[in-house]
Every structure is written in C-alpha cells, then in structure tokens.
KEGUTI-175056 format. One line per 8 residues: number of its first residue (from 1); their letters; for each residue y, z, x of N, C-alpha, C. Coordinates in steps of 0.02 Angstrom, whole numbers. Atoms other than C-alpha are relative to their C-alpha. Layout:
BEGIN
NUM = A = Y/Z/X/Y/Z/X/Y/Z/X ~ ... $
***
This chain:
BEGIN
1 = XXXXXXXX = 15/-36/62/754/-3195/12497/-24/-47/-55 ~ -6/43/63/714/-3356/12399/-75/-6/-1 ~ 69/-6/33/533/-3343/12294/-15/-84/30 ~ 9/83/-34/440/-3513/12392/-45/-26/-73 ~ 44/36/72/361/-3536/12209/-13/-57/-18 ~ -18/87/6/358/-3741/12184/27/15/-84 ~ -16/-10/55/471/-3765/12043/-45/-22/-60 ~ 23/36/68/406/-3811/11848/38/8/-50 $
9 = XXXXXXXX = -41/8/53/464/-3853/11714/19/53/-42 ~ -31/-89/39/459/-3693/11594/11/46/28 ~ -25/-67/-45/446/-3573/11734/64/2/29 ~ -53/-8/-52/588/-3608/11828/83/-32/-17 ~ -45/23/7/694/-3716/11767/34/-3/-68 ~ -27/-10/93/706/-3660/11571/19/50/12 ~ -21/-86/7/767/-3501/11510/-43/36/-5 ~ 56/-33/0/592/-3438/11530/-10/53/57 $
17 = XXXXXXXX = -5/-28/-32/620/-3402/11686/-41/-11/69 ~ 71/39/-4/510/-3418/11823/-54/76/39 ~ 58/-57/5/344/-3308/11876/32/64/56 ~ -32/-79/-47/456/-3179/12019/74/19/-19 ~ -72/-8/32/612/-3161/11878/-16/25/-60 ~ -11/22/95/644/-3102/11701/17/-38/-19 ~ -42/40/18/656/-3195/11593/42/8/-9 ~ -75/16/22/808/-3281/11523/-6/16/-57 $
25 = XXXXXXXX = -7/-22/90/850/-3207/11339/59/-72/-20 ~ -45/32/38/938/-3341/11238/14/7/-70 ~ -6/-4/58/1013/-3301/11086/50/-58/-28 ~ -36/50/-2/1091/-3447/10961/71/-5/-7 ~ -87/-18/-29/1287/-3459/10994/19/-25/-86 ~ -6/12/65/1273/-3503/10795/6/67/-41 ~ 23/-59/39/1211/-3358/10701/-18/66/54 ~ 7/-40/-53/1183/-3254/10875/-103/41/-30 $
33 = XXXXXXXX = 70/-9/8/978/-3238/10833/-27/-8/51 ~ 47/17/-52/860/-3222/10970/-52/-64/6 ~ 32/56/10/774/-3398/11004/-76/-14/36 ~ 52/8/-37/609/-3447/11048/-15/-97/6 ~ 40/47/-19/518/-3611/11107/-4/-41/-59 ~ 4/34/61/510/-3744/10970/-48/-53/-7 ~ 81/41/-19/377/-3852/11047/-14/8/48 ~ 20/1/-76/293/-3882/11234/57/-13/46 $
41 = XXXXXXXX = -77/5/-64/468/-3942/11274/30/57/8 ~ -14/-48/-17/573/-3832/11337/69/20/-52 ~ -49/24/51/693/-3865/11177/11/65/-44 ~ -14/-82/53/745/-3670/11076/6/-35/-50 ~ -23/30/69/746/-3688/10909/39/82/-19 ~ -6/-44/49/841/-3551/10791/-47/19/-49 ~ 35/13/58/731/-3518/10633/46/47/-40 ~ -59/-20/69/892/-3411/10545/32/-55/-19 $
49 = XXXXXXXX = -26/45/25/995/-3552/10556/-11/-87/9 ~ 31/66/-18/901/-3703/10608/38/-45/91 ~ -46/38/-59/1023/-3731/10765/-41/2/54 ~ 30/15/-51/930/-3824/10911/33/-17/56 ~ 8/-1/-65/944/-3799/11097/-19/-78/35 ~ 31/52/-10/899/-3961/11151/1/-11/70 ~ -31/18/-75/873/-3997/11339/-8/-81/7 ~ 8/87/-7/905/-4176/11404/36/-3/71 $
57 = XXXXXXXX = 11/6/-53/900/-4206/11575/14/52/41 ~ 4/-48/-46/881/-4053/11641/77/72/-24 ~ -54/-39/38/1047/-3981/11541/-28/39/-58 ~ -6/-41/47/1027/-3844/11402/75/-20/-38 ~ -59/19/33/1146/-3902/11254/-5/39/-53 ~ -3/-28/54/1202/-3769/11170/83/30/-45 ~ -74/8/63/1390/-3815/11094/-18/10/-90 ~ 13/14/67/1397/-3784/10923/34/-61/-21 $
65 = XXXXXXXX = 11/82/41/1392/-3965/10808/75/8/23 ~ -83/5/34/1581/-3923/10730/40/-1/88 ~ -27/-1/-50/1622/-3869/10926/18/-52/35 ~ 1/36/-29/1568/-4022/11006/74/-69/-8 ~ -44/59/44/1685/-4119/10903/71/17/33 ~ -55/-48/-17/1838/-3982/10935/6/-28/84 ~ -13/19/-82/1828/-4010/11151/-1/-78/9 ~ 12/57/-30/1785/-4193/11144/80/-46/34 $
73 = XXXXXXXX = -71/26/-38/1977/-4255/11172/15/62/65 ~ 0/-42/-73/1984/-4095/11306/-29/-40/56 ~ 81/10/-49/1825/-4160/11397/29/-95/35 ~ -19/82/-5/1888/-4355/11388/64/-2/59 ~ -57/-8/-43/2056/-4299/11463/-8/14/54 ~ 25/-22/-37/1995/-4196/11571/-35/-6/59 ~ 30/51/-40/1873/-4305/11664/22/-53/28 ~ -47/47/-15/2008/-4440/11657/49/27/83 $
81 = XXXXXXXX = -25/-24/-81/2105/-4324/11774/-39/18/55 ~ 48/-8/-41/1973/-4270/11887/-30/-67/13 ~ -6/62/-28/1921/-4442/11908/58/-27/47 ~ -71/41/-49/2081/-4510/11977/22/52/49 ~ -9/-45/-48/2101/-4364/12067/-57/1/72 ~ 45/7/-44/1952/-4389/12168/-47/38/-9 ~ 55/-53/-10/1828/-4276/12120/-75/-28/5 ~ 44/26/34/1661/-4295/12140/-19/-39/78 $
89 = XXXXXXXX = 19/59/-50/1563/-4429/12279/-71/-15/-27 ~ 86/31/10/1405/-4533/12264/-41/20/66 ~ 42/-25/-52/1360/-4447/12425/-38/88/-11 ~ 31/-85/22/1239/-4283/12408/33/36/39 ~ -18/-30/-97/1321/-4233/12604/49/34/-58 ~ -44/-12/28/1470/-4202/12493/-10/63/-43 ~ 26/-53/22/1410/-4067/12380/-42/67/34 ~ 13/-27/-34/1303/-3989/12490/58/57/93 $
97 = XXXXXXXX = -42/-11/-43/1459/-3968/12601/42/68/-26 ~ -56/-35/22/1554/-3856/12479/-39/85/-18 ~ -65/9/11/1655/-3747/12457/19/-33/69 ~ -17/-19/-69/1680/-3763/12660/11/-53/15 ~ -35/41/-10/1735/-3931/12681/-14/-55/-49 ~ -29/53/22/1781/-4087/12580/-22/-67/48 ~ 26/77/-63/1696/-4237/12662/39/-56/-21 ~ -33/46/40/1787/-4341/12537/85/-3/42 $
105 = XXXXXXXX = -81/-12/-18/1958/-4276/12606/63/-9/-39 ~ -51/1/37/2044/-4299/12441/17/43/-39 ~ -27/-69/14/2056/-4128/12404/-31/64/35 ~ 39/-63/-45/2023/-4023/12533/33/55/17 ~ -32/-79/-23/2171/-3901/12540/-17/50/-85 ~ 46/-48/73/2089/-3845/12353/-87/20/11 ~ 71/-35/-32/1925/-3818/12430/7/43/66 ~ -8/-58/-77/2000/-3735/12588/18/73/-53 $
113 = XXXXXXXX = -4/-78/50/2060/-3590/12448/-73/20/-22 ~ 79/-27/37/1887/-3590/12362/-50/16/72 ~ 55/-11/-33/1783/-3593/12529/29/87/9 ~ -14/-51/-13/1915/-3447/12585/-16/55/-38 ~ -6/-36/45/1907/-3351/12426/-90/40/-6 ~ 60/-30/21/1716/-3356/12409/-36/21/102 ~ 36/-21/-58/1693/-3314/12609/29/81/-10 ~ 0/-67/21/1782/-3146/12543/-29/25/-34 $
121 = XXXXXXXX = 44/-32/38/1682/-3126/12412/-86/25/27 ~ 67/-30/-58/1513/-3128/12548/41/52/27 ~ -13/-45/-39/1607/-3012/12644/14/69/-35 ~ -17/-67/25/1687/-2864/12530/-30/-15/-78 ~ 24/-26/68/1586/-2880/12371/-76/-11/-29 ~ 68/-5/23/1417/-2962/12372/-41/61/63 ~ 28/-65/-29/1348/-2828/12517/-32/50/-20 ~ 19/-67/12/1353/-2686/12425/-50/-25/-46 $
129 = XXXXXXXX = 53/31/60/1282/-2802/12251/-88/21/31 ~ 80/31/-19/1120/-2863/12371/-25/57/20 ~ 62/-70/-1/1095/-2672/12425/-21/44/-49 ~ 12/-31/49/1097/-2629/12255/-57/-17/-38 ~ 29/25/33/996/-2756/12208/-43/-53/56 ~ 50/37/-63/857/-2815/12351/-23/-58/-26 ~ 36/56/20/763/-2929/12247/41/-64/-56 ~ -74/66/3/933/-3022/12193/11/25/-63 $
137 = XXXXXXXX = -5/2/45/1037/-3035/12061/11/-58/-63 ~ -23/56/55/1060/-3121/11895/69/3/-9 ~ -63/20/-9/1216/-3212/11906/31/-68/-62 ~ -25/50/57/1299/-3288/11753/61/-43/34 ~ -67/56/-19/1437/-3437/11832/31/-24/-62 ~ -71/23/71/1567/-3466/11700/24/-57/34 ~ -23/56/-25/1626/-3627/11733/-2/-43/52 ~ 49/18/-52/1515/-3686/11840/2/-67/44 $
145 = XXXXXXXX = -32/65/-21/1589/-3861/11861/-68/-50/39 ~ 66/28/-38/1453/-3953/11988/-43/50/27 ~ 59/-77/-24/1372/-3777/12011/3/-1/56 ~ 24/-15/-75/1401/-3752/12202/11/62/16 ~ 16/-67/-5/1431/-3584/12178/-70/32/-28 ~ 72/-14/20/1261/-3574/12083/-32/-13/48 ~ 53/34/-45/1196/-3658/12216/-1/51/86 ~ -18/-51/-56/1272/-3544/12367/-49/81/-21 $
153 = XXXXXXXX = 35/-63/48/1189/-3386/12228/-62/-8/40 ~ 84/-12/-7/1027/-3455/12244/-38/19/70 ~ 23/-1/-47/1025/-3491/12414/-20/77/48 ~ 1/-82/-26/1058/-3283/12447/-52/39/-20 ~ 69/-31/20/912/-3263/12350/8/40/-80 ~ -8/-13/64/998/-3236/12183/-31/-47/-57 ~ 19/28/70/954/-3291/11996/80/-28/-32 ~ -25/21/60/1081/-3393/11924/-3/-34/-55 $
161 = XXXXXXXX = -1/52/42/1144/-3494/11764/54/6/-3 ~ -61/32/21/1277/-3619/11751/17/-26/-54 ~ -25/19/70/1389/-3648/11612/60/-32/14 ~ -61/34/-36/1514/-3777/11588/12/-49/-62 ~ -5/39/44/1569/-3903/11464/-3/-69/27 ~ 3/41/-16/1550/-4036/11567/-42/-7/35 ~ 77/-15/5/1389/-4116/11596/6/-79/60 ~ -11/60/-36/1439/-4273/11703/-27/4/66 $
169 = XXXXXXXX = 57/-25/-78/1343/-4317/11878/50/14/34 ~ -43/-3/-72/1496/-4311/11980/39/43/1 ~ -48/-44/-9/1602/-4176/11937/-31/69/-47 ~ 58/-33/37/1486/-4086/11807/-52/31/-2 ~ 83/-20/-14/1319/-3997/11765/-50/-58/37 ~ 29/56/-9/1269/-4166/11812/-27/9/83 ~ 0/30/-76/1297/-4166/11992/-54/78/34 ~ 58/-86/-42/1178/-3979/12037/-64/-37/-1 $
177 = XXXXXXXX = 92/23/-39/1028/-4125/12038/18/-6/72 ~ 7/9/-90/1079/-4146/12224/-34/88/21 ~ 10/-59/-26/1082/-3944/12245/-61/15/-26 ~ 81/-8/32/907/-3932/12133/-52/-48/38 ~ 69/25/-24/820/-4042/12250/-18/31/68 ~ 22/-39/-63/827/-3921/12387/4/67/-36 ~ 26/-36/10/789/-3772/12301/-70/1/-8 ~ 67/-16/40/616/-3702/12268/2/-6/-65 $
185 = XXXXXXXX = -30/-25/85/683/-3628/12104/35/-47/-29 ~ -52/20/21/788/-3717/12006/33/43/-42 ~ -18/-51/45/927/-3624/11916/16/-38/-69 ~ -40/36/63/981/-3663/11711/57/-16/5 ~ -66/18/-20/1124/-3747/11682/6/-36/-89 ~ -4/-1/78/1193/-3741/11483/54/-26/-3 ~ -71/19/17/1340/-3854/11408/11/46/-54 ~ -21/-42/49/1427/-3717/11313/57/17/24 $
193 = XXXXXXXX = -61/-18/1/1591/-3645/11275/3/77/20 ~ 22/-67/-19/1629/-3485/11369/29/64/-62 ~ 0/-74/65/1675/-3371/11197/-64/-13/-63 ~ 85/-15/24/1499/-3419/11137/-36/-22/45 ~ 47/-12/-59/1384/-3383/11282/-71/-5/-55 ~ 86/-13/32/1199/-3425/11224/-50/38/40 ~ 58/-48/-53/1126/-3277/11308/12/78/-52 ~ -3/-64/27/1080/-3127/11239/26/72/52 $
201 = XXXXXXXX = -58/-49/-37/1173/-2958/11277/-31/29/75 ~ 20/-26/-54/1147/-2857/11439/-58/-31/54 ~ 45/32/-24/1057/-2962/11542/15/-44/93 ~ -31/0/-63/1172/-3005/11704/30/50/31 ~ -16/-30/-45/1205/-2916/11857/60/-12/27 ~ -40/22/-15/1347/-3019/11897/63/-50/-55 ~ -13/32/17/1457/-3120/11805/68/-41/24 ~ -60/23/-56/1594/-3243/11871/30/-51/-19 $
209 = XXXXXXXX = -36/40/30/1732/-3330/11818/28/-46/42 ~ 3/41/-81/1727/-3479/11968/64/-50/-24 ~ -45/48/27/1910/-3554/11941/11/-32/-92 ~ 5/2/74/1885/-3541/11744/43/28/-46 ~ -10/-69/75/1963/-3385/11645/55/-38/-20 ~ -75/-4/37/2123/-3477/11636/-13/-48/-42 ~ 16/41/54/2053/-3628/11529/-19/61/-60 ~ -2/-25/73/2035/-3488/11383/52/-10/-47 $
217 = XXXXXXXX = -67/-9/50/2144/-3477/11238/7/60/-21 ~ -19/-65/30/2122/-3291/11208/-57/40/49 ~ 40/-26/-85/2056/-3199/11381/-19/71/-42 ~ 32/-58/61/2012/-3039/11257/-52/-30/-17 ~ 60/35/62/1886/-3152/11148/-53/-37/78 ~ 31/23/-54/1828/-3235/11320/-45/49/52 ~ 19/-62/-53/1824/-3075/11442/-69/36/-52 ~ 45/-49/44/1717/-2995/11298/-77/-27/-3 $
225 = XXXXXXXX = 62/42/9/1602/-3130/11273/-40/20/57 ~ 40/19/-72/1544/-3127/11462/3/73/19 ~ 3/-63/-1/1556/-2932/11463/-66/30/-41 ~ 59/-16/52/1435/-2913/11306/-59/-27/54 ~ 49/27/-51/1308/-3013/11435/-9/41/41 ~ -11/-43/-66/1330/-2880/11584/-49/55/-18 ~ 45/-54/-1/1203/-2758/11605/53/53/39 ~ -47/-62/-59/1298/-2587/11674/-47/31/1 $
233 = XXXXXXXX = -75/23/-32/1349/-2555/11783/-20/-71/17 ~ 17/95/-3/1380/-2744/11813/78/-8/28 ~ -53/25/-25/1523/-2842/11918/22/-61/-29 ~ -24/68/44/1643/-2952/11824/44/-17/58 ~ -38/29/-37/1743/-3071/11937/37/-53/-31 ~ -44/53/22/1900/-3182/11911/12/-31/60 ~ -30/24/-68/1910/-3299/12050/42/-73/-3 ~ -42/52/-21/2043/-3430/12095/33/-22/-85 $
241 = XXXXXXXX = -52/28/59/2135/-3436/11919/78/28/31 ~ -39/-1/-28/2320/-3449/11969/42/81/-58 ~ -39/-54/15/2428/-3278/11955/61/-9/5 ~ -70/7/4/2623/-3261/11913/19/69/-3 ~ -22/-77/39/2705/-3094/11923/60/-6/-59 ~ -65/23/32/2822/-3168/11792/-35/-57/-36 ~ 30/70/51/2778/-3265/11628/40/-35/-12 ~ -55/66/23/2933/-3365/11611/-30/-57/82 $
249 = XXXXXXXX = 23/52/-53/2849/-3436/11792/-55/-37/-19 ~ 34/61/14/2706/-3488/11711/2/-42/-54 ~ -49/33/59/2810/-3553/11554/14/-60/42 ~ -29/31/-56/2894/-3652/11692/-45/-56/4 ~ 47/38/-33/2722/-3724/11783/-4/-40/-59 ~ 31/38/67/2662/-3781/11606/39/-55/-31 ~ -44/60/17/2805/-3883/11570/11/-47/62 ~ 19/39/-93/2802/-3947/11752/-68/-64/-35 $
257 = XXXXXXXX = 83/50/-6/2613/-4013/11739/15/-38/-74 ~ -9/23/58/2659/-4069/11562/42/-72/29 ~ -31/81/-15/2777/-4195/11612/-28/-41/74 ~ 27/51/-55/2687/-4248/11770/-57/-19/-5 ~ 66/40/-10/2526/-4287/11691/20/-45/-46 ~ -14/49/49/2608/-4378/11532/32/-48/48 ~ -19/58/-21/2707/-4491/11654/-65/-26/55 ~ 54/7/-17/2541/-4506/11759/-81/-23/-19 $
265 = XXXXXXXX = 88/11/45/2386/-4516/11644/58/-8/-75 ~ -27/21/46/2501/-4541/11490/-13/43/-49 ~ 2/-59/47/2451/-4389/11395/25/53/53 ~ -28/-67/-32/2508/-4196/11436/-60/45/23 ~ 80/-50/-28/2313/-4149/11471/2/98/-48 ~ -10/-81/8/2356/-3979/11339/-23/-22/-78 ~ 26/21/59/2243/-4068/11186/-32/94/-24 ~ 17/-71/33/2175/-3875/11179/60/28/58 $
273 = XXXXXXXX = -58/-37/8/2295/-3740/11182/-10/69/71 ~ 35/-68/-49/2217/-3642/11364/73/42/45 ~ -53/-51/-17/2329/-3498/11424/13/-35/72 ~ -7/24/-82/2314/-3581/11612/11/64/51 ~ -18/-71/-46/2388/-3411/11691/-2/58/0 ~ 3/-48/-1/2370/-3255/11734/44/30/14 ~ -49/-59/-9/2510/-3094/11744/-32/50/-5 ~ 14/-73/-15/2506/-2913/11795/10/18/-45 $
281 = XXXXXXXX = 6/-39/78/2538/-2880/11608/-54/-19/-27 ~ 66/30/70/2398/-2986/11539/-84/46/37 ~ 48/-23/0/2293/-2914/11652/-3/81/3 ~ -1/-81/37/2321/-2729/11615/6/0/-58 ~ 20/5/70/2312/-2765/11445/-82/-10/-21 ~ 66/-20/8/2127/-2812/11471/-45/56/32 ~ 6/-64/-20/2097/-2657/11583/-4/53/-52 ~ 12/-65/63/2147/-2543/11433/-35/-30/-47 $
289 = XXXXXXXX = 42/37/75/2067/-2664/11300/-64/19/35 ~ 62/10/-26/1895/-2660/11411/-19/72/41 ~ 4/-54/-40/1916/-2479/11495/-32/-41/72 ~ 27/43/-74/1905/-2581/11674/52/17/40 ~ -28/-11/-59/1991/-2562/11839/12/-58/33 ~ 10/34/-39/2025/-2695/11928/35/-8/64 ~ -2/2/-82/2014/-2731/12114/43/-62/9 ~ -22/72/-36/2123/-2860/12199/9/-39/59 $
297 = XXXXXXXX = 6/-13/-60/2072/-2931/12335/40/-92/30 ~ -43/74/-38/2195/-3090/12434/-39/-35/58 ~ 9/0/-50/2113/-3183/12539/57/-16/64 ~ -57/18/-28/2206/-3259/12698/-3/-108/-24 ~ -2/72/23/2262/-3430/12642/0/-79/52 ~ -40/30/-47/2354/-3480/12798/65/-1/-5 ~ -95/12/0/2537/-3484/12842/48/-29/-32 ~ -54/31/25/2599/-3616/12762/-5/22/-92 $
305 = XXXXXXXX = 14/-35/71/2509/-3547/12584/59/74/4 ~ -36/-60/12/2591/-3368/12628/83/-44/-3 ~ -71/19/-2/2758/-3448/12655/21/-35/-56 ~ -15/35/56/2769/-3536/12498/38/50/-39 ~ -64/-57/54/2867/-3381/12387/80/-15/47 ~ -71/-3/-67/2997/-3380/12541/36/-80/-33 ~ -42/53/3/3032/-3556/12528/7/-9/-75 ~ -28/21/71/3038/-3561/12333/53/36/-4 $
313 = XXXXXXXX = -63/-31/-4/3175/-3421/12366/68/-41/4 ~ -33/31/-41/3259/-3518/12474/40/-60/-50 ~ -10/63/33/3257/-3685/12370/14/21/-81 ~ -18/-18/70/3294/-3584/12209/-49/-11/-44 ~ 78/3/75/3117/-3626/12110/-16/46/-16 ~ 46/-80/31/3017/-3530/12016/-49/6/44 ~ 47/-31/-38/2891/-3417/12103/-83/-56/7 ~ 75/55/-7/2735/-3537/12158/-80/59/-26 $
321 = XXXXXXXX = 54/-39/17/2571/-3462/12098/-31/2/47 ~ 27/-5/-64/2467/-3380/12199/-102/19/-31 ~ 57/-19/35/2277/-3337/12192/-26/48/46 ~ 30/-59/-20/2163/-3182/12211/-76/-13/-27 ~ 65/3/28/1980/-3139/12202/28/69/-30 ~ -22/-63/53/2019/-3006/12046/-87/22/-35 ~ 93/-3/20/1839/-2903/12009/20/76/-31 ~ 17/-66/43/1796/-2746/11919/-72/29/3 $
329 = XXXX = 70/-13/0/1654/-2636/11926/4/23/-94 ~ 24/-40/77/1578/-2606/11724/-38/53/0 ~ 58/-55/-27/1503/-2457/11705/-3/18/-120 ~ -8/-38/70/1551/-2435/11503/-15/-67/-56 $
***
C-alpha cells in the first residue's frame, strides 16, 4: 500500500504533505492560528503571534519558548535514565527489529509486552480501520519515542506523525533516521508537548497513545488535546500505560520508583508532576467527560506475567500493574 513516490523535502517530509496525501494542517501551539510556509525552507512561521516552527534536522520544533524551559530538567533526567538503562544502540539492525525483538537484550521482556500488545492491535483493531480506510490512514503517535510504531504505520501503508519531547538519535525523534532511510515517504516527526498538539483540529483517523498517556499531569487536558485532532468517527488508543484497579497501588508504585531511582541516579526522576497510572475510576471519568466507551483488550503476556497478582497475594504486596491495549471508537 506504500505510494513508491521518491521522497522530498516539502512533499513528504514537511507538513505539506506529500503529492498521494493531504496535507498536514499545522496550527501554532501559541496562539492556535493556522500556519503557513515562512520561506523555501520548510520552517512555519505564525504571523498572529510571530511563533516559529523551525525544522532542524529533519525535526519540526514546535515547544513553546516558556515550555522548553519548563521540561528541560524532565528531558535531562529522563535521558539520564534511559541511558543507563540501555536504551537505544548504534546499530540500525536494532530499531528495525522492534517492537519484536531486542537485539540489544537489555530490555527485552519490555519489548516482548510492546511487540505483544501491538501484534493485538494488527489483529483486532487495525482490520476493520484499513477496510474503512483503503488508501490508509492518518495516524497521529503520541509519544512516539524512536517512532517504531510510526515506522510499523507507514510500512501498512499509513500516514503518520510523531510527537515526542525527545529529539535524541538513540532513544528519540532522533533515531526514525534509520526507519526514514527505508521508506519511500518519510513521515513528520514534531518536538512538542502532548496538551499542545501543533496540528490543526479534525484531521486524524487514528490517534495513539504508544506507552505515553501516563506521563500527563491532567489526562482530561491531554485526552482532549489529541481528541480535538480526530476526525469522526476516529479511533483513540491507550496502549501499554500501566493500570491499577486500586489507587493507593499506584500511590504505592510511585513511592517505590521514587526511592529506587534517588538511591540509583540520585534524583526521584518526578521533576514534573505526571500522573504515571491509570484506574477503572480515572478512566470512567474520561468516558463520561468525553461521551466514549472504551474497549479493553489484554493481550497474552505469558505465564509468568499472568501469575504475577497471585504471587503478590501470596507475598502480601501491593497489586503489580498490569497493561491493556484500552481504545475507543469517537463518533461525537
């Protein structure tokens, strides 16, 4: 399904779009004004409030100024742990590998959930999408991290754009030049914060929260943001943010990871204030806030994943989190 077009620069790889797509609408995440072209580069300008788009190496930067400032101890921390954690390789094999195996092997029972999670999502949810939508869809990735879910999109013959606050080659927007040199197309890929999306309204078919929603601080102000974007009917997805049926459990986790990254990395990694978890109250609270439904679908983890509640029984802990692909159809 993928257009054999040779990529270029404004067609394909800006928010222009490229010649077998709509365009990309960008509006500025400042003053929310529709943006146009500001020279031959591929650089938006505002002209309400002067706020520029700027691309630089292939990234769309569209944090606001005061914002950039606000995440920079997040982003520092952040990277600190993911570094030492292993993320990331100087090999392309490695990226190209994922979700479905870990060549690295230093975190591969967190990519065995993500390959599992998103081999359910081919099976019970994009199907019906691609017969709805032959000539693919536009797919907004929320937290797009090294985009290999953008990159799995494209390959089905979809339109995406990745978003992410982190722009770094190895764990970052940085690292989708390996997956952009085997596309035709290339997809966008914007450093922005996901409760100001620089896209104008109704304009995705998909939207998807790839191990993200729980870095929000207010999943209302977040869910809305990336809802206002959705063309309806349109499919919102929450995938692999960790669920608790019980918020004193993820009270619990948070003080957990708190003291094991301060004696580890020497800070508590919680410089911004992100909810981290999800509950069966928080999320029927955005159901009635959003008139939405949502689906929940488990994949299989494996044995020793299912057996994990049992043995926290057993050993008296709190309930271990578990994860779901959680989706909704929009229709309102």
């Amino acid at each position: 399904m993928m257009h054999s077009v040779a990529p270029q620069v404004l067609s394909s790889c800006s928010p222009g779009g490229s010649q077998n797509a709509p365009a990309l609408q960008i509006q500025c995440p400042v003053c929310q004004k529709r943006l146009s072209h500001a020279t031959s580069r591929p650089d938006l300008l505002c002209d309400g409030c002067g706020f520029l788009i700027a691309e630089t190496n292939g990234i769309f930067r569209a944090l606001k100024p005061q914002r950039a400032g606000h995440f920079s101890q997040f982003v520092r921390e952040y990277e600190t742990v993911r570094a030492k954690e292993g993320r990331g390789s100087s090999s392309a094999e490695f990226y190209f590998s994922l979700p479905y195996k870990d060549l690295t092997g230093r975190n591969s029972w967190q990519w065995e959930i993500r390959a599992r999670t998103f081999r359910c999502l081919e099976k019970r949810i994009l199907p019906a999408m691609e017969r709805a939508h032959p000539q693919g869809c536009d797919v907004l990735d929320i937290g797009a991290g090294n985009c290999w879910f953008s990159y799995r999109m494209a390959l089905r013959g979809h339109r995406p754009a990745a978003v992410d606050l982190l722009d770094n080659d190895s764990d970052g927007l940085g690292a989708a030049r390996h997956f952009l040199s085997r596309l035709p197309i290339r997809f966008p890929r914007f450093q922005a914060e996901m409760d100001h999306l620089p896209f104008a309204s109704s304009q995705f078919d998909l939207v998807v929260f790839n191990a993200s929603l729980h870095y929000s601080i207010d999943y209302t102000v977040t869910l809305g943001e990336a809802l206002r974007c959705l063309r309806r009917p349109g499919v919102a997805i929450i995938a692999d943010s960790p669920l608790y049926q019980r918020d004193g459990s993820g009270q619990a986790m948070l003080a957990e990871r708190r003291a094991v990254f301060q004696k580890q990395f020497g800070f508590a990694s919680d410089s911004i204030p992100s909810l981290e978890y999800l509950t069966p109250a928080l999320l029927g609270s955005l159901e009635k806030t959003f008139s939405l439904r949502w689906n929940r679908l488990t994949p299989w983890y494996g044995w020793k994943w299912a057996m994990r509640p049992w043995r926290a029984r057993l050993l008296g802990r709190r309930e271990p989190s578990r994860f779901h692909l959680i989706w909704a159809e929009v229709r309102h």
